[in-house]
C-alpha positions as CSV (number, residue, x, y, z in Angstrom):
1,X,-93.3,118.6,-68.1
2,X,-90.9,117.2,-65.7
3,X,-93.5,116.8,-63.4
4,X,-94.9,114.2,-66.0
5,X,-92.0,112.4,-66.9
6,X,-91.1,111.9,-62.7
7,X,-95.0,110.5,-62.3
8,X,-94.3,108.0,-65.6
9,X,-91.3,107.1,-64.1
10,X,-92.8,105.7,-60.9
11,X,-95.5,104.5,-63.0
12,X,-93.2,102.4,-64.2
13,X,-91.3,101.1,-61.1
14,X,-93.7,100.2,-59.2
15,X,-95.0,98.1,-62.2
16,X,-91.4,96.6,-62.5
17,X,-91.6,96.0,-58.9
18,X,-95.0,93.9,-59.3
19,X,-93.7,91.8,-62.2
20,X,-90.6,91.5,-60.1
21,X,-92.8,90.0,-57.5
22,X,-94.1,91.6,-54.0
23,X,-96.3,90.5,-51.4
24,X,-99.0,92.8,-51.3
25,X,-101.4,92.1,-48.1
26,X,-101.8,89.6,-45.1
27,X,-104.6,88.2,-43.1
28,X,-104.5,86.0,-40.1
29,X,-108.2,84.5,-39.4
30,X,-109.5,81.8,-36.9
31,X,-110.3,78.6,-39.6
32,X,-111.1,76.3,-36.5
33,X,-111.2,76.3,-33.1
34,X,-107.8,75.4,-32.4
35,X,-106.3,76.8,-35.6
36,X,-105.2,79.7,-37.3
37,X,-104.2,80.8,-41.0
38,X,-102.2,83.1,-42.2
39,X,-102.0,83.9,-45.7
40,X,-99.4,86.2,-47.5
41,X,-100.9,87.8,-51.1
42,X,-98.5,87.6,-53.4
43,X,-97.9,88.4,-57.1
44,X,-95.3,87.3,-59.2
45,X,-93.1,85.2,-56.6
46,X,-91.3,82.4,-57.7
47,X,-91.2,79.2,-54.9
48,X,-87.7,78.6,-55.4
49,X,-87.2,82.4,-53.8
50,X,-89.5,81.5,-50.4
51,X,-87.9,79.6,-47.6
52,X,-90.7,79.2,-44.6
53,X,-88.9,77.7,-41.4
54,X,-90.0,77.6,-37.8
55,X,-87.9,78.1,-34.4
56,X,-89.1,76.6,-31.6
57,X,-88.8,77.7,-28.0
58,X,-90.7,79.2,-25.4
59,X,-91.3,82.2,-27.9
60,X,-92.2,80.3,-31.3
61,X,-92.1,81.8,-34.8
62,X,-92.2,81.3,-38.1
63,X,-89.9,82.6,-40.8
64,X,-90.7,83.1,-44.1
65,X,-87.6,84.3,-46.2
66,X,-88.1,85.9,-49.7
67,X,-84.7,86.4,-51.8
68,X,-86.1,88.5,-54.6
69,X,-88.9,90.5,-54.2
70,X,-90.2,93.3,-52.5
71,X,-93.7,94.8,-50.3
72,X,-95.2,98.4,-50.2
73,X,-95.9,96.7,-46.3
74,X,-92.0,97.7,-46.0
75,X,-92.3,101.4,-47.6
76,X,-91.3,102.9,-44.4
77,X,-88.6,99.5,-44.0
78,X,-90.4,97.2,-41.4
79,X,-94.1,96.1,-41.0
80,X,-95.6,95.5,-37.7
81,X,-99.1,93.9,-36.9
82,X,-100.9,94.4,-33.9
83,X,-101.4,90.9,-31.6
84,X,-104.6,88.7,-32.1
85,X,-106.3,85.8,-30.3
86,X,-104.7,83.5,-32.5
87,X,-101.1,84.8,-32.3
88,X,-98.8,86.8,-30.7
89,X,-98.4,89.2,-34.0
90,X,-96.7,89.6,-37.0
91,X,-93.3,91.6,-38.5
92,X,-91.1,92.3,-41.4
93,X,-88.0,94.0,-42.7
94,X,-86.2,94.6,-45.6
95,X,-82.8,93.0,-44.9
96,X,-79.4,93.9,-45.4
97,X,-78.6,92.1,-48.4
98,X,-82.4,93.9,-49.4
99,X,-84.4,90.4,-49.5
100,X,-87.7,90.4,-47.8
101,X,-88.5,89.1,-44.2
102,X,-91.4,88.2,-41.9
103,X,-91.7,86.8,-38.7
104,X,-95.2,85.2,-37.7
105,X,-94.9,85.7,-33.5
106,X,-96.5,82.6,-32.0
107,X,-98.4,82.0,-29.1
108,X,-96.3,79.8,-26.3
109,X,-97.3,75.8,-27.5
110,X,-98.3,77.4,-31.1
111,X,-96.7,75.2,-33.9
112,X,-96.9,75.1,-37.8
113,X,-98.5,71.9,-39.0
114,X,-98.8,72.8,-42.8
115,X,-97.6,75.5,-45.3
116,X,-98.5,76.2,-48.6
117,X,-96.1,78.1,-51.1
118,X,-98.1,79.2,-54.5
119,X,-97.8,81.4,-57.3
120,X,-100.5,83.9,-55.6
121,X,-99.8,83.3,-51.7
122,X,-98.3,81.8,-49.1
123,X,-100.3,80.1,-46.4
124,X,-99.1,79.0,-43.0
125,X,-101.5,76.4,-40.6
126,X,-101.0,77.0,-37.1
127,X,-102.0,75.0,-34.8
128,X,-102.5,76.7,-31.3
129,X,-104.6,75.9,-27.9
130,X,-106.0,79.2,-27.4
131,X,-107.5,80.6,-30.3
132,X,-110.8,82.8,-30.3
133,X,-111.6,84.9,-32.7
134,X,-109.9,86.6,-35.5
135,X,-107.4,88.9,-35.3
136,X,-107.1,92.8,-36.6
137,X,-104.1,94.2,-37.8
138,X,-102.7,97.4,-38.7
139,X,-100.0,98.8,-39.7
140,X,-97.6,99.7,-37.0
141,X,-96.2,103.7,-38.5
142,X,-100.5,104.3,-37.8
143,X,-101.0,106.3,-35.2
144,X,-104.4,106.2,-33.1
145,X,-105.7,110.0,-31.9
146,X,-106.4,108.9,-28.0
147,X,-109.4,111.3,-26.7
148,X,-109.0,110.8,-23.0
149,X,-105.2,111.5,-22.1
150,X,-105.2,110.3,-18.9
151,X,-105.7,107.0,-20.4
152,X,-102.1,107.0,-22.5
153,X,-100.1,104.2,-21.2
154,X,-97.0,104.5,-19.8
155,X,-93.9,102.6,-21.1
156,X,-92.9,99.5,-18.8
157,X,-90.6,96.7,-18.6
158,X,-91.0,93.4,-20.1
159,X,-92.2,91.1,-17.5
160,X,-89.9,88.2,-17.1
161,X,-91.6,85.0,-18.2
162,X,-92.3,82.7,-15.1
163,X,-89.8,79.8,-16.4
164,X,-86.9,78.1,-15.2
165,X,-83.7,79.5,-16.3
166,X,-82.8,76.9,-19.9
167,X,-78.6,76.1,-19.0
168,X,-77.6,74.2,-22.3
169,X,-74.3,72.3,-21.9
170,X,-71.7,71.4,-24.2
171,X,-69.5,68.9,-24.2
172,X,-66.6,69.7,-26.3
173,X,-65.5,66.9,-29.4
174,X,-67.1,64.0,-29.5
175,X,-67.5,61.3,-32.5
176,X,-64.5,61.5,-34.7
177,X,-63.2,64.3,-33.7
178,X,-61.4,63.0,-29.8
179,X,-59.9,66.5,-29.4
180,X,-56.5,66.4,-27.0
181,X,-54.8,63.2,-25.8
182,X,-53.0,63.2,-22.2
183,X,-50.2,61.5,-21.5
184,X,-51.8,58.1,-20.0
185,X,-54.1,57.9,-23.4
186,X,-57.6,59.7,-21.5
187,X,-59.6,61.5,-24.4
188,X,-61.1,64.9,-23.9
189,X,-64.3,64.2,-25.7
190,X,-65.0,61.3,-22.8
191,X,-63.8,63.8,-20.1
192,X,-66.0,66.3,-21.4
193,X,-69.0,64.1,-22.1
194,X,-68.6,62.4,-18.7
195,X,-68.4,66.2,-16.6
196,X,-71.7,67.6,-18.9
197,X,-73.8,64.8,-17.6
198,X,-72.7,65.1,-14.0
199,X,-73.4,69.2,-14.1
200,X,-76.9,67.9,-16.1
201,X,-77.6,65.2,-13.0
202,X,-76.8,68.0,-10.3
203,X,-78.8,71.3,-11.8
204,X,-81.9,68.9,-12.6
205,X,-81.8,67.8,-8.6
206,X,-81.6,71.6,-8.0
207,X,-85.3,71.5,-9.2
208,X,-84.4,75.2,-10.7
209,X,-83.5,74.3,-14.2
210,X,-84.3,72.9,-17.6
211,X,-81.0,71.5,-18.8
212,X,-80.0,70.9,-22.7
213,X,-77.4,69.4,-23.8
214,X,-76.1,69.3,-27.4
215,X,-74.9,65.7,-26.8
216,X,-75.2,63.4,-24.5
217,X,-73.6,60.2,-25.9
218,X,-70.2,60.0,-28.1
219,X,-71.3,61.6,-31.2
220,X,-70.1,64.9,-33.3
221,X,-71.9,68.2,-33.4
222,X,-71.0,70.7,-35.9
223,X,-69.7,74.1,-34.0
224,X,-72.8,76.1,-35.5
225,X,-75.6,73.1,-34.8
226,X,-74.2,73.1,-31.0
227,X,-75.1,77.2,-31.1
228,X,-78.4,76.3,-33.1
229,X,-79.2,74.3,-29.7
230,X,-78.9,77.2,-27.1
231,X,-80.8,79.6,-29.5
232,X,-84.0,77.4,-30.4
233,X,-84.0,76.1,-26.6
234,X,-84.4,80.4,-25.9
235,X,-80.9,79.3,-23.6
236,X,-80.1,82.2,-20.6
237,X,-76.7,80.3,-20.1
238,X,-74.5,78.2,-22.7
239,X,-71.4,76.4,-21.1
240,X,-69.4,74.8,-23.4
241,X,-66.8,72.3,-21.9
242,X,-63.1,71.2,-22.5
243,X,-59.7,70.0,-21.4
244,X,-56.9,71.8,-22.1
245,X,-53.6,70.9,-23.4
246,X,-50.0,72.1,-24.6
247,X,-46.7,70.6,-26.0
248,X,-45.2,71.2,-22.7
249,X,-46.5,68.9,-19.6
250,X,-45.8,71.7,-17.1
251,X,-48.8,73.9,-17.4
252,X,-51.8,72.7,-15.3
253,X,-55.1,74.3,-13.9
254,X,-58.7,75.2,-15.0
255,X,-59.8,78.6,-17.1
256,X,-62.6,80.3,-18.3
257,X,-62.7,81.7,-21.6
258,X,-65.2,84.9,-22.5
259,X,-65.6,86.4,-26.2
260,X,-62.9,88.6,-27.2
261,X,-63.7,91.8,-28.5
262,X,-61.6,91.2,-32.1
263,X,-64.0,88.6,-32.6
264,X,-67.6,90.7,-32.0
265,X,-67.9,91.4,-36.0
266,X,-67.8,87.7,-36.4
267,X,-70.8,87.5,-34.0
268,X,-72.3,89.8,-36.5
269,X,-71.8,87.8,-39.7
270,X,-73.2,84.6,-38.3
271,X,-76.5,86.1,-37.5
272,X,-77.5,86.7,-41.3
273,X,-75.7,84.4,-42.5
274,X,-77.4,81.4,-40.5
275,X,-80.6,82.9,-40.4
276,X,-80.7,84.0,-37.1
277,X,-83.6,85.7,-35.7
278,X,-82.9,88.4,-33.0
279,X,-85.6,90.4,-31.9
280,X,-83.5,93.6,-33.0
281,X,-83.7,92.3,-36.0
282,X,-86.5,93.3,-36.9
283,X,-87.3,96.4,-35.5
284,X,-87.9,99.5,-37.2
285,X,-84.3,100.5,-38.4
286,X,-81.6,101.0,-41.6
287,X,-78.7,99.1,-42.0
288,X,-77.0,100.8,-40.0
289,X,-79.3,101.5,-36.7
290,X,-79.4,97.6,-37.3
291,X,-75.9,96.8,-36.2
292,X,-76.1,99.3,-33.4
293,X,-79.0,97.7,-32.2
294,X,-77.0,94.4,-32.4
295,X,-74.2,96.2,-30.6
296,X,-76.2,97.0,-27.9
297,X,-77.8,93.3,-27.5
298,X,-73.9,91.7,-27.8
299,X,-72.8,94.4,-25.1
300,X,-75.5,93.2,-22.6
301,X,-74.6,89.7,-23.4
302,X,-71.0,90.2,-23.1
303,X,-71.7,91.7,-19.5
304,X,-74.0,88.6,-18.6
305,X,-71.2,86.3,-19.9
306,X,-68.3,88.3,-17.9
307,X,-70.0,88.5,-14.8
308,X,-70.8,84.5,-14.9
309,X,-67.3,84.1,-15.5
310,X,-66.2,86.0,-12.5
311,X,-68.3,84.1,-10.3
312,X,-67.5,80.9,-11.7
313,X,-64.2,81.4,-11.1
314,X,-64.3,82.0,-7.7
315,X,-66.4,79.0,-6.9
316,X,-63.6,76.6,-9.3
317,X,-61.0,77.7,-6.8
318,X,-62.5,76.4,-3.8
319,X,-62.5,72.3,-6.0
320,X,-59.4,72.6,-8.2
321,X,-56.2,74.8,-9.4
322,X,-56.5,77.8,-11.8
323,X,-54.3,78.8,-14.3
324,X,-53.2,81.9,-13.8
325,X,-54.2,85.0,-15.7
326,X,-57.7,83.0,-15.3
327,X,-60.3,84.7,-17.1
328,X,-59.1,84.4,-20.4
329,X,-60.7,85.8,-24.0
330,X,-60.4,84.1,-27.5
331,X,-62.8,83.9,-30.7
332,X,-64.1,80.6,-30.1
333,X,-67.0,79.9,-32.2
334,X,-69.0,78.3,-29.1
335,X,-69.0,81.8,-27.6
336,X,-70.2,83.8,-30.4
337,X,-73.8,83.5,-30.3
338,X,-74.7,87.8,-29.8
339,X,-77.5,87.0,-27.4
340,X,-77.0,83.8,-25.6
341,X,-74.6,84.5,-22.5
342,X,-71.5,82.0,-22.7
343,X,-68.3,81.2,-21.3
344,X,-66.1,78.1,-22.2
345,X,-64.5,76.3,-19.2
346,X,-61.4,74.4,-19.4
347,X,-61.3,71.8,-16.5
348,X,-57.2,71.3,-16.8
349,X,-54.4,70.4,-19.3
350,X,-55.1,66.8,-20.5
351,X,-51.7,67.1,-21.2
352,X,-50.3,67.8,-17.9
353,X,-50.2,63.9,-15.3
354,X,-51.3,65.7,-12.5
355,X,-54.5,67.2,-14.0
356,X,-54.9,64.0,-16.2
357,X,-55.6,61.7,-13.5
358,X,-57.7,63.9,-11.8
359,X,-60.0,64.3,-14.6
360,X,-60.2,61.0,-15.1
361,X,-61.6,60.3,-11.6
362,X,-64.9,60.9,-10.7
363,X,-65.0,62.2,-7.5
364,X,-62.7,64.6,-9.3
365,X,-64.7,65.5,-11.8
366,X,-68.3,66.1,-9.3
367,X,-66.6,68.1,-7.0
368,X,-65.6,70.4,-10.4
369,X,-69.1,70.0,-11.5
370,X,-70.4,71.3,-7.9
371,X,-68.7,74.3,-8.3
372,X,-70.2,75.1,-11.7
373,X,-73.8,74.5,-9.9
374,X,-72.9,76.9,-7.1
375,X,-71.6,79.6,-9.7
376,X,-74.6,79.1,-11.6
377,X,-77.1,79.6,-8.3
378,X,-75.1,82.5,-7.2
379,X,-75.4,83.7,-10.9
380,X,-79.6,83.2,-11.1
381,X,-79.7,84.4,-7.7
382,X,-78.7,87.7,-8.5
């Protein structure tokens, strides 16, 4: 008897669950020869609960976002699909706040030109140059019985794409917002914007870069739009830079500021609620193996972002003063992307003479700026 009420009762849910709206299969074929679909079943899924966005980069995907509803894909809690000729694979997870999310891995120069959201699916257009035939997928909890042991492979690292190292530079204020005033009247958005363009001219004549910058003329960028810059350009280093400045006119020299560790749960927040995507992610996890997998991504970063500091240091004493107590830490919201290595670099106190006029000279400023290219060789060159 109880037997027969427990099997009703799932009857039940899981008919709940497909009025309350699920996506229930997807297919990925080759529709031409230099495009792909993907198409996500779906029953009972309202559009105003599907956001679909892309994020560019040198690893392009598509996100498609579904507040309320559910998919027996994520009984176990994530999905994986095997890679195809026509892209690099496709994931999912039930997230934290228990909406549903997949991520359609594309190939590298793979873009969406078209999607479709309907009552019955969701279809995505890809357009990509290497497509060739349609791709299989399976589950990823499926395991294959391999006959022949000694052909098991062996785990190994991930190869290190063959790219230049992406440095995005941020120049501090801009627009309305001038940021600190020295004593003679010099603005530290114009300092700033002046220094980023310099370290921008002398990485690109290194030949070993591809430098971004979040602006390059005197306009304002939002503090999370100028982190949305270093994660869709896939950035290895963000450098975000400023002048200093205090009530007093006493205190002069350059620093470097770090993350602090009061302000790693904030790192956390901003990945859901901006709709980061972090490879972690979306692996197979709970809640909870989640954040530790986000711990141990904003630990490596946090190294990477220490040990660039270090040597930028040393290289800034050899052009200018330092503040003592150098290496500094704050909560700056410049440094809190969890997988971007940063550092924020104070060139002096705009408020101190001394340090005001020589930020406003040029020669000044490039022999500051050649210091930050020599950290940032010594730093790649590891």
């Amino acid at each position: 008897m109880r037997l027969g009420i427990y099997t009703a009762f799932l009857s039940m849910f899981w008919a709940f669950s497909a009025l309350a709206g699920e996506v229930h299969d997807i297919k990925a074929v080759q529709s031409a020869p230099t495009q792909a679909e993907i198409s996500f079943s779906t029953v009972g899924i309202e559009k105003s609960h599907v956001k679909v966005f892309q994020i560019p980069g040198d690893k392009p995907r598509i996100v498609v976002d579904i507040s309320e509803g559910q998919s027996k894909l994520l009984k176990s809690g994530s999905y994986k699909a095997s890679a195809g000729p026509s892209i690099a694979g496709i994931r999912g997870a039930i997230q934290p706040d228990k909406s549903v999310r997949f991520v359609v891995d594309l190939l590298p120069g793979s873009k969406m030109n078209a999607k479709t959201v309907e009552a019955d699916r969701i279809v995505l257009i890809v357009e990509t140059p290497r497509l060739k035939a349609e791709p299989r997928f399976e589950r990823a909890s499926t395991q294959r019985v391999i006959k022949n042991p000694a052909k098991v492979p062996h785990p190994r690292a991930k190869p290190v794409p063959e790219r230049k190292p992406i440095i995005v530079i941020d120049a501090g204020h801009g627009g309305h917002d001038p940021g600190a005033l020295g004593t003679k009247g010099l603005r530290e958005k114009k300092v700033t914007l002046k220094a980023a363009l310099e370290l921008k001219r002398q990485l690109l004549s290194t030949g070993r870069y591809k430098v971004v910058l979040t602006r390059g003329d005197d306009r304002y960028i939002e503090h999370d739009d100028r982190l949305r810059v270093a994660r869709a350009n896939s950035a290895d280093l963000f450098i975000s830079i400023h002048a200093d400045a205090t009530e007093g006119k006493t205190a002069r020299g350059a620093s470097v500021y770090t993350l602090a560790d009061r302000a790693k749960n904030r790192s956390k927040r901003i990945v859901n609620s901006q709709n980061w995507i972090m490879d972690v992610n979306l692996s197979e996890q709970t809640d909870k193996v989640g954040d530790i997998l986000v711990d141990l991504a904003q630990r490596n970063t946090f190294s990477q972002s220490t040990e660039f500091a270090d040597i930028l240091i040393s290289k800034l004493g050899t052009s200018t003063h330092l503040l003592r107590n150098t290496h500094r830490r704050a909560g700056y919201y410049v440094l809190l992307a969890p997988d971007v290595p940063a550092v924020l670099l104070e060139l002096g106190f705009i408020s101190n003479p001394t340090d005001e006029r020589l930020l406003n000279s040029d020669a000044h400023r490039r022999n500051l700026m050649t210091s930050v290219t020599a950290a940032i060789n010594a730093y790649f060159n590891r």
